[in-house]
C-alpha positions in Angstrom: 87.9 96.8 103.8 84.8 96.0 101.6 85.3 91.1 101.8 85.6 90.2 98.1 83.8 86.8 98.0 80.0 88.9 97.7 81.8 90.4 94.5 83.5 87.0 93.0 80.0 85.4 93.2 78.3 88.0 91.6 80.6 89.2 88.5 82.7 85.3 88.6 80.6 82.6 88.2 82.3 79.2 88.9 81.3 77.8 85.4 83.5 80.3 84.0 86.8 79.2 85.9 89.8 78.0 84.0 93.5 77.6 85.2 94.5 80.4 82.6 92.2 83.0 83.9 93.4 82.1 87.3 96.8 82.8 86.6 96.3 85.9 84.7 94.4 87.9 87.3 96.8 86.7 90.0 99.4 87.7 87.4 98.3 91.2 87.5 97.5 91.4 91.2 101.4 90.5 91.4 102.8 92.6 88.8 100.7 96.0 90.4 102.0 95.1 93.7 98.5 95.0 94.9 97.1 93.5 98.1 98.2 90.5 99.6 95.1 89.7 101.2 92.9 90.3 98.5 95.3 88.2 96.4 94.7 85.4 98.8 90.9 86.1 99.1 90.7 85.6 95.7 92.9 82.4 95.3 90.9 80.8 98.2 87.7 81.8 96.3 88.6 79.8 93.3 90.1 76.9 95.1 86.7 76.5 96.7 84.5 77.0 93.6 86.6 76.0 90.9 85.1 72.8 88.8 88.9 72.6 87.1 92.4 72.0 88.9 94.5 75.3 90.1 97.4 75.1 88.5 100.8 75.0 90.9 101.6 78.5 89.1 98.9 80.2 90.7 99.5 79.0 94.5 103.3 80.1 94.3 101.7 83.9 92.8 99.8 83.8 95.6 102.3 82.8 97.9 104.7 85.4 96.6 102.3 88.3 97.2 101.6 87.7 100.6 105.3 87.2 101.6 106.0 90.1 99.4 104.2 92.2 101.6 105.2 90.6 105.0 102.4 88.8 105.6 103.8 85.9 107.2 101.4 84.2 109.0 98.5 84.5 106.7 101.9 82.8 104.0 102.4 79.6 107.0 98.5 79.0 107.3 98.7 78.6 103.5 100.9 76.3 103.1 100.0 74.2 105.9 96.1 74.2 104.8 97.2 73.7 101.1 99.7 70.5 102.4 96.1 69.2 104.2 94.0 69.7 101.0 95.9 69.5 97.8 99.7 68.6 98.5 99.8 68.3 95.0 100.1 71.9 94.4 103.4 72.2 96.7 106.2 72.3 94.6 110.1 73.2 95.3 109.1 76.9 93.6 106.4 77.3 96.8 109.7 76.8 99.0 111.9 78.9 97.4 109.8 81.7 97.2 109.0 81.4 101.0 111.7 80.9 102.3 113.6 83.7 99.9 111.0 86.4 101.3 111.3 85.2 105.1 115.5 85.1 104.6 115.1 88.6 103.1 112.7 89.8 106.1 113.4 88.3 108.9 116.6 86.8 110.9 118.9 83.7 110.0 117.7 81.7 113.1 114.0 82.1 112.1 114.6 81.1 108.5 116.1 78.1 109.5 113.5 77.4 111.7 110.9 77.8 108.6 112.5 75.3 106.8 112.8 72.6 109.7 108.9 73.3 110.3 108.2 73.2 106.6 109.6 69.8 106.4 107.9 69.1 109.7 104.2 70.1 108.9 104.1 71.9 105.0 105.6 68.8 103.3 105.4 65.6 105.1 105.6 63.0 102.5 108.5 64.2 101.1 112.2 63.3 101.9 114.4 66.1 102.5 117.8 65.8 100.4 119.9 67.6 98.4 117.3 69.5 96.0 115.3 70.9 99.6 119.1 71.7 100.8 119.9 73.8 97.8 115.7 75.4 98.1 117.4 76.8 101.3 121.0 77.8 100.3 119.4 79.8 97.2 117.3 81.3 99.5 120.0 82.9 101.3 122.4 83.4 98.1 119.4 85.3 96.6 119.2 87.9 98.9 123.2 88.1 98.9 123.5 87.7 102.4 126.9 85.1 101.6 127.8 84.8 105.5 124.7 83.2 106.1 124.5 80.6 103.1 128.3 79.5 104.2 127.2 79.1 107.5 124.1 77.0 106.6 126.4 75.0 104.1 128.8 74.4 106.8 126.4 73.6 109.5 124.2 71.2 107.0 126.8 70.0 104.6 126.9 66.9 107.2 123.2 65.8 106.2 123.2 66.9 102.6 125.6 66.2 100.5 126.2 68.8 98.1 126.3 68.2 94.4 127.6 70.7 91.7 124.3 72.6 91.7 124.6 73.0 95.3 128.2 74.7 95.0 127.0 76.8 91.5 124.0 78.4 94.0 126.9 79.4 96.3 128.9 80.9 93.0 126.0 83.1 91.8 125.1 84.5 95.1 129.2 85.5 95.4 128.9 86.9 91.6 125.2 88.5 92.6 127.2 90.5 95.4 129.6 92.2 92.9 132.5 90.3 94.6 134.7 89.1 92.1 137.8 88.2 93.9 135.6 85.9 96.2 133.6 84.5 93.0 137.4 83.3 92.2 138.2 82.1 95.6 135.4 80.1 96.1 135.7 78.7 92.5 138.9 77.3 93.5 137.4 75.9 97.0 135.2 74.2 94.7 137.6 72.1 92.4 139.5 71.5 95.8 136.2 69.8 96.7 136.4 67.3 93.7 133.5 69.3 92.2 133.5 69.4 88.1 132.9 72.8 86.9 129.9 72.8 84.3 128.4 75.3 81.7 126.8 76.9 84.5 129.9 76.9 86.6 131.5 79.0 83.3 127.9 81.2 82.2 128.3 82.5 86.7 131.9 83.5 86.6 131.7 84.7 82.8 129.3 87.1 83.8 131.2 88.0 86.9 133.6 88.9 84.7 131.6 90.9 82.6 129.8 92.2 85.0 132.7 94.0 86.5 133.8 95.4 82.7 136.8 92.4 83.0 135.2 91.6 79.5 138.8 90.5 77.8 139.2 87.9 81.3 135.5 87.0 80.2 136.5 86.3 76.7 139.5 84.1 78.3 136.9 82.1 80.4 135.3 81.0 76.8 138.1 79.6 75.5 138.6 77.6 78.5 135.3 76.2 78.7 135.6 75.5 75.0 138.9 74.0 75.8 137.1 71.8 78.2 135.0 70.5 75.7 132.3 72.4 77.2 130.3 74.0 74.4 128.5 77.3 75.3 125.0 77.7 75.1 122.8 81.1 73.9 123.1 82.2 77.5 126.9 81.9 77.6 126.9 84.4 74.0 124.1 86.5 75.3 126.1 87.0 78.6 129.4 88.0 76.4 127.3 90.2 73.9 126.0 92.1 77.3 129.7 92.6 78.5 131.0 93.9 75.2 128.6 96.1 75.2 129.2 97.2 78.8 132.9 98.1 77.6 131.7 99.9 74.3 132.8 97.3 72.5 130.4 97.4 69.7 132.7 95.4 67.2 132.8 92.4 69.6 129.1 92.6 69.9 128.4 92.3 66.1 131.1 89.3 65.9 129.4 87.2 69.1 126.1 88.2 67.4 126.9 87.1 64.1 128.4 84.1 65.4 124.9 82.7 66.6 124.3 80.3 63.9 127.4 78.9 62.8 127.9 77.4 67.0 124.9 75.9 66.1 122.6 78.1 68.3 119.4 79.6 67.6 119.3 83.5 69.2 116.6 84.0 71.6 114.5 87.1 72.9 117.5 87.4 75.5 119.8 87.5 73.0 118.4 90.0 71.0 117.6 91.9 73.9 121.6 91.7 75.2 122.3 92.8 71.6 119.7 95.6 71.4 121.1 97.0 74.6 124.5 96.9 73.2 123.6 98.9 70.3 121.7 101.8 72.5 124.6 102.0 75.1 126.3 102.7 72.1 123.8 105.0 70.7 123.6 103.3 67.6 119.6 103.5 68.0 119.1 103.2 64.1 120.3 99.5 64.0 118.8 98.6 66.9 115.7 99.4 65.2 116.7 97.6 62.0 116.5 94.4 64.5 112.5 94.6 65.2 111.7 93.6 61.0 114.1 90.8 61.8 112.6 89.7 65.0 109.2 89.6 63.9 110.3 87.9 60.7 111.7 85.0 63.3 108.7 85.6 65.3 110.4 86.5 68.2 108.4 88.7 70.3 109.3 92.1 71.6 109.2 92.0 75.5 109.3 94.6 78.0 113.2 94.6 78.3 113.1 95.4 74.7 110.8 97.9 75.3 112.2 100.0 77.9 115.8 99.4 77.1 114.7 101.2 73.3 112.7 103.8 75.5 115.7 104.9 77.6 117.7 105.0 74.3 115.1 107.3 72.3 114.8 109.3 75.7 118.5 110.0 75.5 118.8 110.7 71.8 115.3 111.6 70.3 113.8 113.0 73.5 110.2 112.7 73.0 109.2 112.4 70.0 110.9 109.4 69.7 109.5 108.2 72.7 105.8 109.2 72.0 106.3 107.2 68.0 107.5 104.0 69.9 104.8 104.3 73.0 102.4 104.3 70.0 103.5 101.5 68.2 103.9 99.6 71.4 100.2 100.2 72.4 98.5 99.6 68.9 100.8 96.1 69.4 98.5 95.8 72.6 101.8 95.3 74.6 101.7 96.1 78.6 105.0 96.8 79.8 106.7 96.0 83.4 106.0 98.6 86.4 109.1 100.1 85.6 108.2 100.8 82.3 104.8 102.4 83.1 106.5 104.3 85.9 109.6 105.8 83.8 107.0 106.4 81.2 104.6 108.2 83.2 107.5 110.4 84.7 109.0 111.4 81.3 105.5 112.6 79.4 105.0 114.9 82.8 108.5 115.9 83.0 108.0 117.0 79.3 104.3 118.5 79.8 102.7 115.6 77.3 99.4 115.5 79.8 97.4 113.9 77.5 100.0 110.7 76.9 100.5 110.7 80.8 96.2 110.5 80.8 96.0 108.3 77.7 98.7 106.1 79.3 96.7 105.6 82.3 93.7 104.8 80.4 95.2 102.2 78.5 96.5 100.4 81.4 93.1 100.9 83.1 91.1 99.2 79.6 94.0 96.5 79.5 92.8 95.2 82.5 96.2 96.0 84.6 96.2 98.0 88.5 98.8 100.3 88.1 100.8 101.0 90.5 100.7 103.7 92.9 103.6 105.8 92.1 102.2 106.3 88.5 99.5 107.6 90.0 101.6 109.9 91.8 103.2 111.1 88.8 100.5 111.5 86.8 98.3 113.4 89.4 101.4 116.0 90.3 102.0 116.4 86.5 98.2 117.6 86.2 98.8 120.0 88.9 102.1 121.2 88.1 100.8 121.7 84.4 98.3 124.0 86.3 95.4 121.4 84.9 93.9 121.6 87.9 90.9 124.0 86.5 90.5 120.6 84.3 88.3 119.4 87.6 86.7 116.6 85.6 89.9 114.8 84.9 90.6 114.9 88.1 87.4 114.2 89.8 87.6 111.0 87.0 90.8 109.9 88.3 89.5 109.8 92.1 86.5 108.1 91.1 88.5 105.4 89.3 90.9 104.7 92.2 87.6 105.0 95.1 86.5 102.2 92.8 89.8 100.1 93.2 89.9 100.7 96.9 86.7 99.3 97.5 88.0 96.1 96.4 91.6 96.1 96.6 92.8 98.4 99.2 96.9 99.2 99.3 98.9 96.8 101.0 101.7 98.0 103.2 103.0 101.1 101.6 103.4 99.3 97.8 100.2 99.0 96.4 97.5 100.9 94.6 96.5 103.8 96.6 94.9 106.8 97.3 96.8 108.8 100.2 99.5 110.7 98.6 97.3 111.6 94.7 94.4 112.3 97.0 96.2 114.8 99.6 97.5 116.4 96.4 94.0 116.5 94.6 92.7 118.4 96.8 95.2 120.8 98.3 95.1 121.6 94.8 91.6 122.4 94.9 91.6 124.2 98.1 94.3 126.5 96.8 92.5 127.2 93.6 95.8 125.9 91.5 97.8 128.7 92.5 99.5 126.2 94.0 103.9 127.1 92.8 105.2 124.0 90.6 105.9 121.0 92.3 110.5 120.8 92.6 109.9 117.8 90.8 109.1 119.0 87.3 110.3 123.0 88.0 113.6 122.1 86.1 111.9 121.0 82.7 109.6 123.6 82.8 109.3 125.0 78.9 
């Protein structure tokens, strides 16, 4: 593993640090799920050169790709160095995002202990109360693990004292583990409490409901709150404009839609997105088109749920031609999407023999500036081969070269980065066969 810091000095000179360009390559280390260390090699690099504050955004990117990828230690000396040298940066988002990965990862006992040694030696001047106390319950409710956050709430509740935010972290993580009846009980535990149910108290069990296609019990949940004199926000509409939709019904969707502006809201890029999905579940792709003039007319941007909810829709309906007319607009846009975008994408122009959008798709990641992730690089390798391209040596050979290049400054991290073993292994057993290789079973059922 090549260090990075000889390559930072030559191609990143200090003098050309800002907070942004921080954040943006970190941002893309995170979204490829690239190497922690090299993450952290870099972020250390422009903490020590940098003329201009880091931003508090780009420590907790950091800090999420190294406990992404289980790199706990290299996570604690962080922290603790950071809490010596610029405390500043340590926010409640650094804890959560800590102590969600070590809860996910390792035991109950050993989060616990994180969390008493992160008060201990991470962040010293700071009283722990309530807020810290529901840092750690999320943590646990996050990664639905419910016996766990009772039993911290339980064994803590003595030194906290819970607030209504405190109990509402508790009813998400019931409504995140698809248990409705508990969602209810605990609900009730709450008012027996002397807790107030908010907006967010209603938004959690509304979408519980809708969630679990209850939508007409979700519907009944909105005229309590309203009876409470609780007035719903976008979220609450966007979350019932998602369950009608769930339950195919389209009708409903229109009316909560349509609804927007006379409750006094203004419909966001989630709300349009809940409505979009709506219409495709419903395969009523024409007017979810219709809504893109709109949106840009409000200036709304297109994101990438937009985008890859309207690419499974075209997949399903206009098979791909649809999808290649939309994957053009999207890049002339000069839109990236989300991993699982690029990944679904680069599966569906092999599955369909479209080599040269599975290539061009690659490219255009590659020019954007973005590590794409291994597993497109999977996909778009075996489609070559199973296309029989392999006589094509040059786009190959091109291919290898690119990701050599990657490797020698970001290798894979722990089977989920960028890597080489499985597209290389298939490269050249390829080669060494001569591409009489049989189809790979993965695209032998849409052969033409």
């Amino acid at each position: 593993m090549q260090p990075l810091h000889p390559t930072l000095l030559h191609l990143l000179h200090p003098s050309s640090f800002s907070a942004s360009l921080v954040e943006n390559v970190l941002g893309r280390l995170f979204a490829a799920h690239s190497n922690g260390l090299k993450a952290l090699e870099f972020f250390n690099y422009c903490l020590i050169h940098s003329h201009l504050p880091i931003s508090p955004d780009s420590l907790n990117m950091t800090l999420h790709i190294l406990a992404r990828t289980r790199y706990f230690d290299k996570t604690w000396v962080l922290l603790r160095d950071i809490a010596r040298s610029h405390p500043s940066l340590l926010t409640l988002k650094s804890m959560s995002i800590v102590l969600s990965k070590i809860a996910k990862f390792q035991s109950f006992e050993e989060t616990l202990d994180r969390f008493r040694r992160m008060e201990d030696e991470v962040f010293v001047d700071r009283e722990f109360g309530t807020e810290e106390f529901n840092v750690l319950l999320k943590a646990f409710c996050t990664q639905r693990q419910m016996k766990e956050a009772r039993s911290v709430f339980a064994k803590l509740v003595p030194r906290f004292t819970p607030n209504t935010k405190s109990m509402n972290i508790l009813l998400l993580g019931f409504k995140e583990s698809g248990d409705v009846t508990s969602v209810k009980l605990f609900y009730h535990e709450m008012v027996r409490r002397g807790f107030s149910p908010d907006g967010v108290t209603f938004n959690v069990r509304i979408d519980a409901y809708c969630k679990k296609g209850c939508f007409v019990d979700a519907l009944r949940l909105l005229e309590e709150m309203e009876g409470r004199d609780i007035v719903p926000t976008i979220e609450t509409i966007t979350t019932l404009i998602h369950g009608a939709g769930l339950v195919r019904n389209i009708g409903k969707a229109w009316q909560l839609f349509n609804e927007i502006p006379s409750r006094n809201l203004v419909a966001d890029t989630g709300a349009y997105n809940a409505f979009v999905t709506a219409l495709v579940r419903n395969r009523e792709i024409e007017s979810a088109l219709s809504l893109v003039d709109e949106m840009a007319e409000k200036h709304i941007e297109l994101d990438g749920v937009f985008y890859h909810t309207m690419f499974l829709g075209f997949m399903r309906s206009r098979g791909i031609e649809g999808v290649s007319e939309l994957y053009q607009k999207m890049t002339q846009r000069g839109f990236v999407p989300k991993t699982r975008t690029i990944v679904m994408l680069m599966k569906f122009f092999c599955q369909n023999y479209q080599l040269d959008l599975s290539v061009g798709l690659w490219k255009y990641l590659v020019e954007k500036g973005y590590c794409p992730h291994a597993h497109a690089l999977d996909l778009l390798v075996t489609g070559l081969c199973a296309r029989g391209l392999v006589g094509d040596k040059d786009k190959l050979k091109e291919l290898d070269q690119m990701i050599k290049k990657l490797q020698s400054v970001l290798p894979p991290s722990r089977g989920n980065a960028t890597g080489r073993s499985h597209s290389v292994k298939l490269f050249q057993f390829e080669n060494d066969n001569d591409g009489k290789r049989p189809l790979s079973k993965q695209f032998q059922s849409h052969r033409p």
